[in-house]
C-alpha positions as a printed Julia matrix, in Angstrom:
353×3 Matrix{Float64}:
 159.49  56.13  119.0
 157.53  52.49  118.48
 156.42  53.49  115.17
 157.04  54.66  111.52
 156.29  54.66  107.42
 158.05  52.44  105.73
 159.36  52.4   102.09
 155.97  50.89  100.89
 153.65  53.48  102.82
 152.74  50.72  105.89
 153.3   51.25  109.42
 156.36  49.58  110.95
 156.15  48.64  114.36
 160.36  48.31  115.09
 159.25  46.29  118.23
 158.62  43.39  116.4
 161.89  43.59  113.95
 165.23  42.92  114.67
 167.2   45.64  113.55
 168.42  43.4   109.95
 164.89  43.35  108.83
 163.7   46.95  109.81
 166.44  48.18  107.65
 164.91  46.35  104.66
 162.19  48.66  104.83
 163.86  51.96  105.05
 163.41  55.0   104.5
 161.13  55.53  107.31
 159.23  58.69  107.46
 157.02  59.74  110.76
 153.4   58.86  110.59
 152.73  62.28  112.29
 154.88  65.16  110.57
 155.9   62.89  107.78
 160.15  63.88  108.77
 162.65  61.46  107.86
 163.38  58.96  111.08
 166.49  56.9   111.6
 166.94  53.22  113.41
 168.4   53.71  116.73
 169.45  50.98  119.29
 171.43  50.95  122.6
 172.58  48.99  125.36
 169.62  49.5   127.6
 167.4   50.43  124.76
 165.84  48.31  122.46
 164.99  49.09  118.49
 163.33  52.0   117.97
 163.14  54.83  115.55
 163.98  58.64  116.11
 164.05  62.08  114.55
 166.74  63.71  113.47
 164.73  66.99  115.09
 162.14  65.51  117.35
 158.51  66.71  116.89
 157.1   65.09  120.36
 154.64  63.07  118.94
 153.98  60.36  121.8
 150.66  58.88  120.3
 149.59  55.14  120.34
 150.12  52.67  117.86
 146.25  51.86  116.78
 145.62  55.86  116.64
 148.74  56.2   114.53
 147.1   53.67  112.29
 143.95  54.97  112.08
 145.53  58.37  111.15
 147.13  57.22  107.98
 144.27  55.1   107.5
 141.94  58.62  107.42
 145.06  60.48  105.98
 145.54  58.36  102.59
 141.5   58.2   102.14
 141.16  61.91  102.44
 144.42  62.13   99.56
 142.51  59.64   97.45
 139.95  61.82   97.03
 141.83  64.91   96.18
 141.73  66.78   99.75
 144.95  68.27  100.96
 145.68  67.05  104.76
 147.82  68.56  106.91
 148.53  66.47  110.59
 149.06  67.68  114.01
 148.32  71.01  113.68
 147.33  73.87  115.99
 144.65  75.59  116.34
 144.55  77.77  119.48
 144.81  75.78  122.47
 143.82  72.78  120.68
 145.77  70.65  118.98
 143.84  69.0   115.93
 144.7   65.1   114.78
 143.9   66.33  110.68
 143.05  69.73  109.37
 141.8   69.46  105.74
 139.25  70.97  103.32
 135.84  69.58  102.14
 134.07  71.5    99.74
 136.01  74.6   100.21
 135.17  74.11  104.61
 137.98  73.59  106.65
 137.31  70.67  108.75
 139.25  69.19  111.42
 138.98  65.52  111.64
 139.7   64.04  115.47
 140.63  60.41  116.34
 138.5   59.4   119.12
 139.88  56.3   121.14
 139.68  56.83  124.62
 136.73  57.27  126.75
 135.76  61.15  126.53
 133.23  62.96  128.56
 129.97  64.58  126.43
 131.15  67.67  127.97
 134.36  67.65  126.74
 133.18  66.58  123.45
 131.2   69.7   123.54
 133.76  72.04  124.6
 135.73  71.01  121.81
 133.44  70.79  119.24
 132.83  74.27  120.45
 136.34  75.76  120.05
 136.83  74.59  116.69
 133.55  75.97  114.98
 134.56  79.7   116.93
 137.94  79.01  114.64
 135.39  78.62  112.3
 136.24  74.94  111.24
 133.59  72.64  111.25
 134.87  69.3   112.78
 134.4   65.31  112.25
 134.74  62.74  115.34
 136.03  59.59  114.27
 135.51  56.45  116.74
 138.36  54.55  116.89
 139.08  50.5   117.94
 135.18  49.76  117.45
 134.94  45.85  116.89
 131.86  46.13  114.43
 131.82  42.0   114.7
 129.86  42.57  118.06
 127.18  44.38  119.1
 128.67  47.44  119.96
 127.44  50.06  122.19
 127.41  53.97  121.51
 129.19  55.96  124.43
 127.84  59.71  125.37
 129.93  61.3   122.91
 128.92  59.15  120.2
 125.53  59.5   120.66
 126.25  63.33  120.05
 128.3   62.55  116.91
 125.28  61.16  115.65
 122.7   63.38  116.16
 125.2   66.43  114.96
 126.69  64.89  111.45
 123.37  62.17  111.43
 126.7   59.17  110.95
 129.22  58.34  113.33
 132.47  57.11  111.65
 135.32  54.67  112.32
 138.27  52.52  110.56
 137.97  49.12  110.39
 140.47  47.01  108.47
 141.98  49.9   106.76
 138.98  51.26  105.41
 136.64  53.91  106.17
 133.44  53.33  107.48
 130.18  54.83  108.84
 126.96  53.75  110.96
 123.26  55.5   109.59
 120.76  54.5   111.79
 118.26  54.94  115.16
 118.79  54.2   119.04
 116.49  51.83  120.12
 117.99  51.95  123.96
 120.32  54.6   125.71
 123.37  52.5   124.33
 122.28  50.54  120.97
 121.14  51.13  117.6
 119.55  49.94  114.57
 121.15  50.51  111.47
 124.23  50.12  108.96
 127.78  49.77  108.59
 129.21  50.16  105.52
 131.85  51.92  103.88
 132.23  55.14  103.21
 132.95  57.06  100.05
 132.26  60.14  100.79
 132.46  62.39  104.27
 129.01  64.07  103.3
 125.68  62.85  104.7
 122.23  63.71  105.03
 119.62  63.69  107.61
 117.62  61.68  105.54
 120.33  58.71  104.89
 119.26  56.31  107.75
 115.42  56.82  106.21
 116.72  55.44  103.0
 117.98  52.11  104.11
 115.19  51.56  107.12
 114.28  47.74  107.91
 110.55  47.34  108.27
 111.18  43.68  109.42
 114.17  44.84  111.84
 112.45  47.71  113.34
 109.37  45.91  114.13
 111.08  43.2   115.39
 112.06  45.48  118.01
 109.35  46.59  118.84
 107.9   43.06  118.84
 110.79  42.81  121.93
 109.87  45.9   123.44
 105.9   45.23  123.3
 106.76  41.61  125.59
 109.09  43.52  127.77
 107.7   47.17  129.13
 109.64  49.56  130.97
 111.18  48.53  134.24
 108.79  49.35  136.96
 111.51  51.98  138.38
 110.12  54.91  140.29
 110.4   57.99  137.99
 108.95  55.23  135.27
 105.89  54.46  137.64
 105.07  58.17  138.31
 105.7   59.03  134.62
 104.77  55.95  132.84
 102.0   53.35  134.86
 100.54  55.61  137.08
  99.35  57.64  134.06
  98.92  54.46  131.6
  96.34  52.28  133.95
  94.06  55.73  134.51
  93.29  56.05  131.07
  93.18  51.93  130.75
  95.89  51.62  128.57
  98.48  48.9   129.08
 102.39  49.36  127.84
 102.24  46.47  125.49
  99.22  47.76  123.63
 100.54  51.36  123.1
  99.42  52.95  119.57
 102.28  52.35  117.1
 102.75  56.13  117.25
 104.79  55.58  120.54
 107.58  53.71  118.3
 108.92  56.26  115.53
 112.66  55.69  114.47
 113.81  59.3   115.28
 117.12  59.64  115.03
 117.32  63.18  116.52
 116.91  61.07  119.44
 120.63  60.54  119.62
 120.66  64.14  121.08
 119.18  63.23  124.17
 119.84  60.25  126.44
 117.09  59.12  127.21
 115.51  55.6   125.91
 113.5   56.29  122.82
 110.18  54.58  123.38
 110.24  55.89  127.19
 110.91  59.1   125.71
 107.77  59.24  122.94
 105.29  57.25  125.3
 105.57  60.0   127.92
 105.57  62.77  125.04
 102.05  60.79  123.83
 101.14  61.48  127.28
 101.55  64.62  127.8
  99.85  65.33  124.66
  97.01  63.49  125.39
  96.33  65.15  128.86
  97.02  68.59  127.42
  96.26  68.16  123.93
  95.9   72.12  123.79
  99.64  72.82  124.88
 101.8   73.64  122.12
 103.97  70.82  120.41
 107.05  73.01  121.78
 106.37  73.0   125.71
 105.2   69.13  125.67
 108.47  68.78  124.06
 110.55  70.5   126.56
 108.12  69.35  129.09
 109.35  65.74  128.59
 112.32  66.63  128.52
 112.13  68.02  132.45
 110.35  65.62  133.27
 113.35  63.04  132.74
 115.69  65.61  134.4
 118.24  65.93  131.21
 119.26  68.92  129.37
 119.33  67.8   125.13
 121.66  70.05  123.02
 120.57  72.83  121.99
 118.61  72.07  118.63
 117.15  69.18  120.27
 113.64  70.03  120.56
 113.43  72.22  117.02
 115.26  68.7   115.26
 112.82  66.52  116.99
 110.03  68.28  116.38
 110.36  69.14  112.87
 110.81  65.14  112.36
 108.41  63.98  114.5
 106.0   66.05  112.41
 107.63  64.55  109.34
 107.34  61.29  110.19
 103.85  61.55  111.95
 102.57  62.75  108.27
 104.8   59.96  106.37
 102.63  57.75  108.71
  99.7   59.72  108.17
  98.94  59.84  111.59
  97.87  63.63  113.27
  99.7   65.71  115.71
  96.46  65.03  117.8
  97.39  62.17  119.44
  93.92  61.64  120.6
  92.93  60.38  117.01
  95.59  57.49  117.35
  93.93  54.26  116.81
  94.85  52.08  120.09
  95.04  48.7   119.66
  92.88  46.19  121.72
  94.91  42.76  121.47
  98.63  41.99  121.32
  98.31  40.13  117.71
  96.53  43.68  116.7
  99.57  45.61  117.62
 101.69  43.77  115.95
  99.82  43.46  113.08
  99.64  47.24  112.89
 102.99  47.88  113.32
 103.8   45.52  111.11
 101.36  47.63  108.44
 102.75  50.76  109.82
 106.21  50.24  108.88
 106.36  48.43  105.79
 104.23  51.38  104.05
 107.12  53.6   105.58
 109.73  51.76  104.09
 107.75  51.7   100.93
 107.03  55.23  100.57
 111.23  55.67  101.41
 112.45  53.39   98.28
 109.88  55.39   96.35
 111.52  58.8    97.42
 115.04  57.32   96.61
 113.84  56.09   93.1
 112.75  59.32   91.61
């Protein structure tokens, strides 16, 4: 194998020693099932390090990394951590215990299909484990997009986390397209979260910034956004830059659903204003057909429980009828701009008492 722990607890890559200065680091121990390895070279082989009694590990470099990385924080904070283990026909990167929960804690770096994240997800809590997904090789220097899967991570544990120079760290925040998202990285202390955490550090200026963006550029005259967008917009002499500010909550139970947030609310506001006597619950699900996905199955209970939350933090009513539509461009903005700021407001007050 490529890989191993050296004397001082760092990983060893014995492809980029000679054999002199690999042997200044011994004793190596493997990153996976912590055994003692030996140097080996041959003829036709080149450095390398092997078990005395193999354990088949045959992992990358960067994943091997990130495991120790998670490993030593989870020891650092008193939680026993056991690697490689199995757990029915899965085999789980970390098994540890949080708060008296065993929880499995899976290094994501490949591409993996939603369904499979699912699946697995799945088998673990029927073990009755609950389960982190950790997103690993994530450049946080750019703007990064969320894949599928991460977009599920998100919506589930309301953080999606990652290593980054060593360290531990999470994203809080709210998709403001089928791939982005507004909010922060920073490091993590602590594998607990709340629902609430990406409320506590929103950006009034950032948020309505975007919608600022969003306002100047509607929704791409596509078919299923004519027939479910225009077509019903222009009837009722409404045009998609002067939407009511309504259209543009951060939800982030929209993570569960990939759809693009404002498209999403603008044709729930829709559907609510035609049918203003259907329940909250079918216009939900209704919108939900009508852009042909399937959301997981707590979707429409999360997002209507915090659409209702927010919609009062706003004080605006479930009526979307009463919604105060704006007549100018500069009069959307400046309401948004109103709108937002006494939402971020009323959040630093909740977190100060």
């Amino acid at each position: 194998m490529r890989f191993a722990i050296g004397r001082e607890g760092d990983i060893i890559d014995s492809f980029t020693l000679n054999r002199m200065q690999a042997e200044q680091l011994a004793p190596f121990r493997c990153p996976t099932c912590q055994e003692v390895l030996i140097l080996k070279q041959g003829v036709k082989r080149r450095l390398h390090f092997a078990h005395i009694h193999t354990c088949g590990s045959a992992e990358s470099v960067p994943h091997h990394q990130d495991k120790w990385a998670v490993s030593q924080w989870l020891q650092e904070r008193g939680y026993p951590v056991d690697q490689e283990v199995t757990i029915g026909a899965r085999r789980a990167d970390i098994l540890t215990k949080i708060d008296g929960k065993s929880t499995v804690i899976e290094i994501q770096a490949s591409s993996l299909r939603p369904e499979e994240y699912v699946e697995r997800t799945s088998d673990y809590k029927k073990a009755n484990l609950d389960v982190i997904w950790l997103a690993s090789g994530l450049d946080l220097r750019m703007n990064q997009s969320f894949q599928p899967w991460m977009r599920l991570e998100l919506s589930r544990r309301h953080m999606l986390m990652t290593v980054n120079n060593g360290s531990i760290v999470r994203f809080n925040g709210f998709p403001i397209s089928i791939k982005y998202g507004i909010g922060n990285w920073e490091v993590s202390s602590s594998a607990k979260t709340s629902p609430f955490e990406a409320y506590y550090r929103f950006n009034a200026m950032e948020w309505t910034e975007m919608i600022r963006r969003k306002r100047m550029a509607p929704p791409y005259p596509s078919p299923k956004n004519r027939r479910l967008i225009f077509n019903r917009l222009y009837p009722l002499g409404l045009l998609p830059a002067l939407l009511p500010t309504g259209c543009y909550l951060p939800l982030t139970s929209l993570w569960g659903i990939r759809v693009h947030p404002v498209d999403f609310q603008t044709v729930l506001y829709l559907n609510r204003y035609e049918s203003p006597n259907d329940s909250i619950e079918w216009s939900i699900e209704k919108t939900c057909r009508q852009f042909g996905v399937t959301p997981t199955s707590d979707f429409s209970e999360s997002f209507h429980v915090q659409w209702k939350q927010l919609l009062n933090a706003c004080r605006l009513s479930c009526d979307v009828r009463s919604w105060s539509l704006p007549i100018t461009y500069e009069g959307a903005r400046h309401h948004d701009t109103r709108l937002f700021q006494g939402f971020q407001r009323l959040m630093l007050q909740s977190t100060n008492r």
